[in-house]
N, C-alpha and C positions, 0 to 999 in steps of 0.2 A: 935424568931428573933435572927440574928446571928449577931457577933459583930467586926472593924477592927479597930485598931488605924492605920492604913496606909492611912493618909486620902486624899496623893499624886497617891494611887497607884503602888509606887514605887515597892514593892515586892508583894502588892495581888492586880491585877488590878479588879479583877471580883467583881460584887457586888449583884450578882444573886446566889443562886442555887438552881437546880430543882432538887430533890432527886428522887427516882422511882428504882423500882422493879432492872435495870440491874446495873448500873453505876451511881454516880451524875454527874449533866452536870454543869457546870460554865459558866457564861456569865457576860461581862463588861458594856453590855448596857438593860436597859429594851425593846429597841423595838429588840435587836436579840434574848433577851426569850421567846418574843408575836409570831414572827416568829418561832419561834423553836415547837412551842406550837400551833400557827396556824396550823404546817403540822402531828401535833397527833392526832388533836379534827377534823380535817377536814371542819375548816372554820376560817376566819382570826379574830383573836383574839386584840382586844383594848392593845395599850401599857402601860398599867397599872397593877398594882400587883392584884388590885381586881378581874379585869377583869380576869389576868393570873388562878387565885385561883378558881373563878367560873367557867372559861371554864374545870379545870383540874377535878373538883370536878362532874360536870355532866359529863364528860368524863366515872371518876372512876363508878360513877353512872351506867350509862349504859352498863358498863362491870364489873357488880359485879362477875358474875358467873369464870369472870380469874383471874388469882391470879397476877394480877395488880395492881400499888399505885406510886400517884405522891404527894411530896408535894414541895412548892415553897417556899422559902428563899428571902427574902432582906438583905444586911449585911448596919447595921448599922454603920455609923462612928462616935468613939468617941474619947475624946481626952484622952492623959495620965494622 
């Protein structure tokens, strides 16, 4: 788990991220990460982090043989 004391947003609005093989991707809301993640796994994905986790993890599953890897983030808010 990842962690922000920005618990306005002010400077890290994102509170997602999807790590993976090219780039990490950043998202502010959990249902643009279920979308983002519905058009990888090729069917629409529950806005939820479980759901996120399970669909990436059968994903990675049935493409063991490329050298593919997603894992998914929540950022925790805590205070100072």
């Amino acid at each position: 788990m990842f962690y922000t004391n920005d618990s306005n947003g002010t400077y890290f609005p994102d509170r997602y991220l999807l790590d993976n093989y090219e780039e990490p991707l950043y998202f502010e809301t959990i249902e643009d990460a279920a979308k983002h993640v519905s058009g990888i796994v090729g069917y629409e994905v529950d806005p939820t982090v479980k759901a996120i986790d399970d669909a990436l993890e059968d994903y990675v599953e049935e493409h063991e043989d490329e050298d593919i890897f997603y894992s998914f983030h929540e950022f925790k808010v805590v205070q100072d």
